[in-house]
KEGUSE-470531 format. One record per residue (C-alpha): x, y, z; residue in one letter. Coordinates in steps of 0.5 Angstrom, whole numbers, plus 500, padded with zeros to 3 digits. Each point is the difference from the previous one (the first is absolute). Example, Ala and Ser with C-alpha at 12.3 -4.5 7.8 and 13.67 -1.06 7.14 Angstrom:
! residues 2
site east: 525 | north: 491 | up: 516 | code: A .
site east: 502 | north: 507 | up: 498 | code: S .
END
This chain:
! residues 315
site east: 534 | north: 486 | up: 492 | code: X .
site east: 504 | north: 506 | up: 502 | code: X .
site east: 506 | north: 497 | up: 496 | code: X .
site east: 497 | north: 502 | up: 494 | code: X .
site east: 497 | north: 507 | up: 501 | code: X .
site east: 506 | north: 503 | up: 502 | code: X .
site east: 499 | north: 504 | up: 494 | code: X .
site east: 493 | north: 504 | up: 501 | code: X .
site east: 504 | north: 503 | up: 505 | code: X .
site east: 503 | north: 505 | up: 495 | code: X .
site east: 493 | north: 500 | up: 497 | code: X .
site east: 495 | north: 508 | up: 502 | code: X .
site east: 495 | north: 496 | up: 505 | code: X .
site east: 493 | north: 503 | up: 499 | code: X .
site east: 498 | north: 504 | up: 507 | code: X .
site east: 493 | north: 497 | up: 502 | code: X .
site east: 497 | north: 506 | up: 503 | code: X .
site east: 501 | north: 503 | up: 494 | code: X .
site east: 493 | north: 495 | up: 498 | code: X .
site east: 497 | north: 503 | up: 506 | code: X .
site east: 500 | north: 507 | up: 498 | code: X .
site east: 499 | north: 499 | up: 493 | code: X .
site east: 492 | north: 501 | up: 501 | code: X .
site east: 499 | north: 493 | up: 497 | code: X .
site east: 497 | north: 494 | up: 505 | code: X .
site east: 507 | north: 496 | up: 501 | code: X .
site east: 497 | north: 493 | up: 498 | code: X .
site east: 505 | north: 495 | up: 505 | code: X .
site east: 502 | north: 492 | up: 499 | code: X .
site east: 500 | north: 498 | up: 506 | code: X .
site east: 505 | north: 495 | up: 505 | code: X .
site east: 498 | north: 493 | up: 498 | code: X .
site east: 503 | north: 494 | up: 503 | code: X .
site east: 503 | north: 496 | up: 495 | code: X .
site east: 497 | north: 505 | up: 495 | code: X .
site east: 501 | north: 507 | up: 499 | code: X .
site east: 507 | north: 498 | up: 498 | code: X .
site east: 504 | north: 504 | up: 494 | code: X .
site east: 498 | north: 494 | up: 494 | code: X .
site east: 491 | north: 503 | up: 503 | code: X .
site east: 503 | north: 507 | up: 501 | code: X .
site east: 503 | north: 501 | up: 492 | code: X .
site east: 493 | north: 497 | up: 498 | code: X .
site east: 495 | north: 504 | up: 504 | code: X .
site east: 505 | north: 507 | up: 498 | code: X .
site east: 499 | north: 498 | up: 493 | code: X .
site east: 491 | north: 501 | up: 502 | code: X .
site east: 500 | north: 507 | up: 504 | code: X .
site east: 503 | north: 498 | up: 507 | code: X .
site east: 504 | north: 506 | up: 503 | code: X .
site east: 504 | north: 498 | up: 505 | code: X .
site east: 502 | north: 492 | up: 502 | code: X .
site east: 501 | north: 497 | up: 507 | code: X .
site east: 505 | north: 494 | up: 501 | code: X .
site east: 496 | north: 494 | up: 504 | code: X .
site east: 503 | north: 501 | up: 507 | code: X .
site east: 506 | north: 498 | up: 502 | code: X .
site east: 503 | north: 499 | up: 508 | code: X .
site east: 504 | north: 505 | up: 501 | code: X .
site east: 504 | north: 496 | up: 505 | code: X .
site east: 501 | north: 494 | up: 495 | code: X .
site east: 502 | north: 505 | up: 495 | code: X .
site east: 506 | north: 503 | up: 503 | code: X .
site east: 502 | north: 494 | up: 503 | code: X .
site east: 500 | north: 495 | up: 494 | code: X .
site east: 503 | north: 501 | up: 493 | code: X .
site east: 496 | north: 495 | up: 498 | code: X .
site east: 493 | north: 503 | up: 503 | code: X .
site east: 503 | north: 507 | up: 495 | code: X .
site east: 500 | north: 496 | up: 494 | code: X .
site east: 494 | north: 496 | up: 500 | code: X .
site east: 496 | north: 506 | up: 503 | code: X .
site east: 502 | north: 506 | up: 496 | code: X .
site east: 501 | north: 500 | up: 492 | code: X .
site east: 499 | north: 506 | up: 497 | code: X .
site east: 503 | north: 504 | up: 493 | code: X .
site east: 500 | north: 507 | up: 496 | code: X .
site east: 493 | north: 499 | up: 498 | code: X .
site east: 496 | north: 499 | up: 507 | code: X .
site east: 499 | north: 506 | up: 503 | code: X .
site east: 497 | north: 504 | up: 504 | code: X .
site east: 502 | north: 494 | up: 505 | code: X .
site east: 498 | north: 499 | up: 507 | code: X .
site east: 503 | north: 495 | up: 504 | code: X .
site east: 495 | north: 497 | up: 506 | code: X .
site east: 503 | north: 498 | up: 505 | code: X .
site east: 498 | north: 497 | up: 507 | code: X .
site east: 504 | north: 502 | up: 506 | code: X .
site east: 499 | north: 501 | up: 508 | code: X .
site east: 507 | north: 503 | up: 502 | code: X .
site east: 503 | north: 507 | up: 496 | code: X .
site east: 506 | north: 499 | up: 499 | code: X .
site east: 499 | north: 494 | up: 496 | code: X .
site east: 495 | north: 504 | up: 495 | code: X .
site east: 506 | north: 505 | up: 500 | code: X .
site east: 504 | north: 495 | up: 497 | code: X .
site east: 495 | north: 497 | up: 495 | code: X .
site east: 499 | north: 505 | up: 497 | code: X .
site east: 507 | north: 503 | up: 499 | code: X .
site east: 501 | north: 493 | up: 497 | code: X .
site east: 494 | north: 502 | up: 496 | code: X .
site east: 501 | north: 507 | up: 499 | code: X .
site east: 504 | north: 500 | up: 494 | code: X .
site east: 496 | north: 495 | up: 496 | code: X .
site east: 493 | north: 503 | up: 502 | code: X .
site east: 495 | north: 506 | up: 501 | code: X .
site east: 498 | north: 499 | up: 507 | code: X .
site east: 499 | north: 495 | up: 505 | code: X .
site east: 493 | north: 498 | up: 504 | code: X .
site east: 499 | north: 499 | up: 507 | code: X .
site east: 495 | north: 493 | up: 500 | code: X .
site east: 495 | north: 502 | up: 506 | code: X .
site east: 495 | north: 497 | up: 497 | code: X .
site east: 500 | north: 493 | up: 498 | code: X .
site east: 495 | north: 496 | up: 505 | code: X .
site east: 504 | north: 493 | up: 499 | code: X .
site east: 500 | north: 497 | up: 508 | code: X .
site east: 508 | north: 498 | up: 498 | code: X .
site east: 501 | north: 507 | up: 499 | code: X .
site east: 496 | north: 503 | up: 505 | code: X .
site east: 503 | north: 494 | up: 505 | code: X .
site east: 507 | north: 503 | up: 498 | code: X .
site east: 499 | north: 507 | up: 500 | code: X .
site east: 499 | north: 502 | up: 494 | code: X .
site east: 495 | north: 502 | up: 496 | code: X .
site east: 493 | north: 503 | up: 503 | code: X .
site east: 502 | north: 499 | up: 507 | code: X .
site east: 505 | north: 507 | up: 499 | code: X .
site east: 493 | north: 504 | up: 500 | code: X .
site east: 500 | north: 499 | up: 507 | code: X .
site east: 507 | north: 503 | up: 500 | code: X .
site east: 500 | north: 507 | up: 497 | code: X .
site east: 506 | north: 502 | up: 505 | code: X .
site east: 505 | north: 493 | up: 496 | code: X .
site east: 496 | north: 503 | up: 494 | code: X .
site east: 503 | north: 507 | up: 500 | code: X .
site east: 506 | north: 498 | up: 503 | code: X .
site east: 501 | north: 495 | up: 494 | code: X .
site east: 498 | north: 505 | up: 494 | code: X .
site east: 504 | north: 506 | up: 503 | code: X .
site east: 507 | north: 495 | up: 501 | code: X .
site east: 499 | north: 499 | up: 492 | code: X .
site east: 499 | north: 507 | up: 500 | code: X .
site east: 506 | north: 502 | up: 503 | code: X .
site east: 504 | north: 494 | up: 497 | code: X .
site east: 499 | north: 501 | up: 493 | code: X .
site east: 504 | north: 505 | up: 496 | code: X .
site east: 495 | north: 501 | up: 494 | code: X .
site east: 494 | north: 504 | up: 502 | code: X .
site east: 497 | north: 498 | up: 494 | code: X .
site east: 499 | north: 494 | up: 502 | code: X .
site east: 493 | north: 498 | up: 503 | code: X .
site east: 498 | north: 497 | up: 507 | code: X .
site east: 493 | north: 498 | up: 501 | code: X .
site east: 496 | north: 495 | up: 504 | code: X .
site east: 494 | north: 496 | up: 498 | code: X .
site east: 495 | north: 499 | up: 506 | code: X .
site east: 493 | north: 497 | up: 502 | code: X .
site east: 494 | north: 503 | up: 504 | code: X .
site east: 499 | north: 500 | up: 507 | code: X .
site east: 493 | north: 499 | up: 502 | code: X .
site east: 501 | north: 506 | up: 504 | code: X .
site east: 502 | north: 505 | up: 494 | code: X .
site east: 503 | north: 504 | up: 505 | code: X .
site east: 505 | north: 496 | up: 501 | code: X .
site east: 502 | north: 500 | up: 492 | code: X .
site east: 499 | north: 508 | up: 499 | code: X .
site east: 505 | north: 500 | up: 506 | code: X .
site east: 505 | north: 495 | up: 498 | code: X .
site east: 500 | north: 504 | up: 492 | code: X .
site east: 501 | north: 507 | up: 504 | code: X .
site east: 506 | north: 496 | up: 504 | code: X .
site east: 504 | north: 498 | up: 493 | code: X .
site east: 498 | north: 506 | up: 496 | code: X .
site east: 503 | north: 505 | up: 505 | code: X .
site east: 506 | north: 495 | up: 499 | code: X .
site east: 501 | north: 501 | up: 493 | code: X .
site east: 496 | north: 494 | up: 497 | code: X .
site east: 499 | north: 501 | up: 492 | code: X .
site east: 495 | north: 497 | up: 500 | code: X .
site east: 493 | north: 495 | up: 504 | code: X .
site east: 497 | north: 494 | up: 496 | code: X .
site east: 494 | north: 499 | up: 504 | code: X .
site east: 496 | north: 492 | up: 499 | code: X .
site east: 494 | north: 502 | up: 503 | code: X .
site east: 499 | north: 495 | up: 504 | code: X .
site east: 501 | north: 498 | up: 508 | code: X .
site east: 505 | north: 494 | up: 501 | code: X .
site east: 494 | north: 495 | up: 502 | code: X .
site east: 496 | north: 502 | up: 492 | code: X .
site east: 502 | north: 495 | up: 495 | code: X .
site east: 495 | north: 501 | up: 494 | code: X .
site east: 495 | north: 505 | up: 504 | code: X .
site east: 499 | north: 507 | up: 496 | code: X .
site east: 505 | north: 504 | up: 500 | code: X .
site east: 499 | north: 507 | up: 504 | code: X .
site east: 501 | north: 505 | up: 495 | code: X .
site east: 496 | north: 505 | up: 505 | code: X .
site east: 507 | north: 498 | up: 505 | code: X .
site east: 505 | north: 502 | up: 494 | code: X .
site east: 496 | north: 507 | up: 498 | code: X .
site east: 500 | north: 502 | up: 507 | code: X .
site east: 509 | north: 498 | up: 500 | code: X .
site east: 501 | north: 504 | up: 494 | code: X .
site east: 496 | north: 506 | up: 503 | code: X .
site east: 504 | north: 500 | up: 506 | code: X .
site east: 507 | north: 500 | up: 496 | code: X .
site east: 504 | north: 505 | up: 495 | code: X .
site east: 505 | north: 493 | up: 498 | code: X .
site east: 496 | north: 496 | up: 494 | code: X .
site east: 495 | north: 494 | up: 503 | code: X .
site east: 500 | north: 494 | up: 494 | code: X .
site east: 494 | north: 496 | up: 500 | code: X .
site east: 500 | north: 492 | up: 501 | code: X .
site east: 494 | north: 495 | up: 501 | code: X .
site east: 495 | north: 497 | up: 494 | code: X .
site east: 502 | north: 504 | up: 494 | code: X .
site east: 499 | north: 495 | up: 495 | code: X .
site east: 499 | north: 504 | up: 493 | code: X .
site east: 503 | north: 508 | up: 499 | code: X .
site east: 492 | north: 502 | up: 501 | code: X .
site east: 501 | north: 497 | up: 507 | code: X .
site east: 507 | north: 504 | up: 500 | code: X .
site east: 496 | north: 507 | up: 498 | code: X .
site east: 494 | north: 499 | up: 505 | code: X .
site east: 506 | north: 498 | up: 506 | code: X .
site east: 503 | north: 507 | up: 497 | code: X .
site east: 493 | north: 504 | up: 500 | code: X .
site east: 498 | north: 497 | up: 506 | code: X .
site east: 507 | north: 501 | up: 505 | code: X .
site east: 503 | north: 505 | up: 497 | code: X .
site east: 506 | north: 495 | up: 499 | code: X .
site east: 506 | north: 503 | up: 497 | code: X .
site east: 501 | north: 493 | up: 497 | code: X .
site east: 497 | north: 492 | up: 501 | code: X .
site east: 503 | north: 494 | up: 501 | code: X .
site east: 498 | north: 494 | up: 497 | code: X .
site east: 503 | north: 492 | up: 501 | code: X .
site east: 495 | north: 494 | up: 498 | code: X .
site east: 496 | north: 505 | up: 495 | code: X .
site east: 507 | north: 500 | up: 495 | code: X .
site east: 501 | north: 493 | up: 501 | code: X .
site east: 494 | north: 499 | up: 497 | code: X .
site east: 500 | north: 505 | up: 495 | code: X .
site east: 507 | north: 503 | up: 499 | code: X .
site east: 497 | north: 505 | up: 495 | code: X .
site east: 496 | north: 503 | up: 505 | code: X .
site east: 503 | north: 507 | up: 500 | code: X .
site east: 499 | north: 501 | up: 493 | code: X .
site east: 493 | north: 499 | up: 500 | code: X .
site east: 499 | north: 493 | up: 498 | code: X .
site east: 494 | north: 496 | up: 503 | code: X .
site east: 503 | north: 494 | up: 500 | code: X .
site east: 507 | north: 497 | up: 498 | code: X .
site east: 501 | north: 501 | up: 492 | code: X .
site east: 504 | north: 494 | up: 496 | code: X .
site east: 506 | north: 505 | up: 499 | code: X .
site east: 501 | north: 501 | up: 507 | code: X .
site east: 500 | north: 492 | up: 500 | code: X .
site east: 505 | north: 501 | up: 495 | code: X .
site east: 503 | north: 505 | up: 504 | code: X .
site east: 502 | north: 496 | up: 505 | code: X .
site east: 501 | north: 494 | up: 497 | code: X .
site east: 506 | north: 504 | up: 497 | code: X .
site east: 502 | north: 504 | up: 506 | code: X .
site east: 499 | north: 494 | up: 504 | code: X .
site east: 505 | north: 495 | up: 496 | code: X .
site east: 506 | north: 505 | up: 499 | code: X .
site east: 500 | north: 501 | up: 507 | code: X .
site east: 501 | north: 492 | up: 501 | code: X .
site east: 493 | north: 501 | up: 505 | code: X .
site east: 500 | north: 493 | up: 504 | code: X .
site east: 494 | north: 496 | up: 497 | code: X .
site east: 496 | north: 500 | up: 505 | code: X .
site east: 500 | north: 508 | up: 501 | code: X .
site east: 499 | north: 500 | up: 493 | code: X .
site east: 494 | north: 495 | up: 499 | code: X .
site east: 497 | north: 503 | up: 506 | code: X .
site east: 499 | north: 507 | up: 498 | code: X .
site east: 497 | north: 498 | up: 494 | code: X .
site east: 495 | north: 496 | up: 504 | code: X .
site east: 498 | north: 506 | up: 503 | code: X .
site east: 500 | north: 504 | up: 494 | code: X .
site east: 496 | north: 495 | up: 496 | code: X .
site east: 495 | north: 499 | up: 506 | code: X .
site east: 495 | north: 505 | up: 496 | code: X .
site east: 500 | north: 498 | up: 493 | code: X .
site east: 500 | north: 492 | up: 500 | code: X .
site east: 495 | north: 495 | up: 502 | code: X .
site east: 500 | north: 495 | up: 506 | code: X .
site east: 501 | north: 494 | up: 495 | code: X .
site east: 506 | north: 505 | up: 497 | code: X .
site east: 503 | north: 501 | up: 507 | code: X .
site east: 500 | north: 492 | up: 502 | code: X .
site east: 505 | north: 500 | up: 495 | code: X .
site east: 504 | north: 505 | up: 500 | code: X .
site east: 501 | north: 501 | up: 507 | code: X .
site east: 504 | north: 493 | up: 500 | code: X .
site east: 504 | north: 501 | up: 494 | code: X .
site east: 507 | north: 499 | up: 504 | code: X .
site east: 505 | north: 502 | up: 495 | code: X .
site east: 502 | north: 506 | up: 497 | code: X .
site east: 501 | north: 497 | up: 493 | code: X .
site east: 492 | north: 497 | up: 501 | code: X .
site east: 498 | north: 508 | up: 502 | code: X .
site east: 502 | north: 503 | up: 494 | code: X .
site east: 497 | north: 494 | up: 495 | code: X .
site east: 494 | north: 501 | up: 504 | code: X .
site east: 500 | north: 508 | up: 499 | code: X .
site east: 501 | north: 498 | up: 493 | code: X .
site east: 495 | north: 496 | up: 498 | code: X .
site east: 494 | north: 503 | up: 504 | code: X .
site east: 502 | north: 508 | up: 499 | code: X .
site east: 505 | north: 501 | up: 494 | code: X .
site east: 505 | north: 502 | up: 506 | code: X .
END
């Protein structure tokens, strides 16, 4: 809730470009809806995790409704770098998000990538690949729109099947000051197909701005191979760090503190059961069995949670 972080304006906002010039692979949570939200994020920069997306937000919704601000947007002094993903097909809509944002976050993110028919069907998301002109009008808006120049602008984008295409469209938005290119490799059609890495190598050598990875990275060997394999200057990763938080920081799978981690960070932050139950099922997934997870799966109370933690783990 904005309301509540009006202080972090005061606060020295770290610049996430500095990441991608530190000569490190810069290791990203990605937007998650539902997910990525600030209780997920203090845990993952606990383990590793450089630089945090929000889940995406409409940017229409969020400048119209205060309502849509408070429930969409928290954050604190402690979750930085932060950027907000949003959702937008018009520019002068993502200039006034991110304004709003602007303040309390690092960078805004510009959604060409989610392939979900609502989304597509509204004009958002992956359908903007096949607009590089409204692409480039909306990242040089923001440009010219927002004082600070330290605040980033990036856009996060899936593949063409004519790869063409997508070079062209990167070359469009890089010449219009765009900080940055997340590349999904995947074509809007491919759900769970192998991810083309081949495609992310030949965007990052056709571009001077940095080229983050994004795409089956499950485990920080994964995350180096990409690295290897692409020539990335940094990789984003989603389902990996639901189901191993830790992963960054070289963990093969979810070590009890990070459990207790949560457990703590998760009750401070007031996180809403279900949110709450759901990101340890997801980090529970690997160290328990069948018969364990019948179990735990249905408990539906915060207090049956905890006592379940307690006696089976010592958590």
């Amino acid at each position: 809730m904005i309301g509540d972080i009006i202080e972090t304006k005061q606060c020295q906002l770290k610049d996430p470009m500095d990441l991608f010039h530190s000569g490190q692979v810069v290791k990203i949570c990605a937007p998650m809806v539902r997910y990525s939200k600030l209780a997920f994020r203090t845990l993952v920069r606990k383990y590793g995790c450089d630089l945090c997306y929000t889940p995406m937000i409409v940017a229409a919704d969020f400048v119209r409704s205060a309502k849509a601000r408070d429930s969409e947007f928290t954050t604190n002094k402690g979750d930085h770098p932060l950027i907000v993903q949003f959702a937008a097909k018009e520019a002068q809509i993502l200039c006034d998000a991110a304004r709003i944002v602007c303040p309390f976050a690092d960078g805004i993110d510009l959604n060409c990538g989610c392939p979900q028919r609502w989304a597509m069907a509204e004009g958002y998301g992956a359908c903007l690949i096949n607009k590089p002109e409204l692409v480039r009008d909306m990242v040089r808006h923001v440009r010219n729109q927002i004082d600070n120049p330290r605040f980033s602008v990036s856009i996060k984008i899936r593949i063409h099947e004519d790869l063409k295409r997508t070079v062209d469209l990167c070359q469009k938005a890089e010449a219009t000051g765009v900080s940055w290119i997340t590349v999904h490799g995947r074509s809007v059609e491919e759900r769970h197909q192998p991810v083309h890495y081949d495609a992310i190598k030949i965007i990052k050598q056709s571009m001077s701005i940095p080229i983050v990875a994004n795409g089956d990275i499950k485990t920080l060997k994964d995350a180096e191979n990409v690295h290897h394999w692409t020539g990335a200057d940094g990789v984003m990763v989603a389902r990996g760090l639901l189901a191993n938080p830790a992963m960054f920081a070289g963990y093969e799978e979810t070590p009890l503190k990070c459990i207790q981690d949560w457990v703590e960070i998760a009750l401070e932050h007031g996180t809403p059961f279900t949110c709450f139950h759901h990101h340890l099922m997801y980090m529970m997934e690997r160290i328990t069995s069948k018969q364990e997870k019948k179990v735990f799966n249905v408990l539906s109370s915060t207090s049956a949670v905890l006592d379940y933690l307690n006696n089976y783990y010592g958590v």
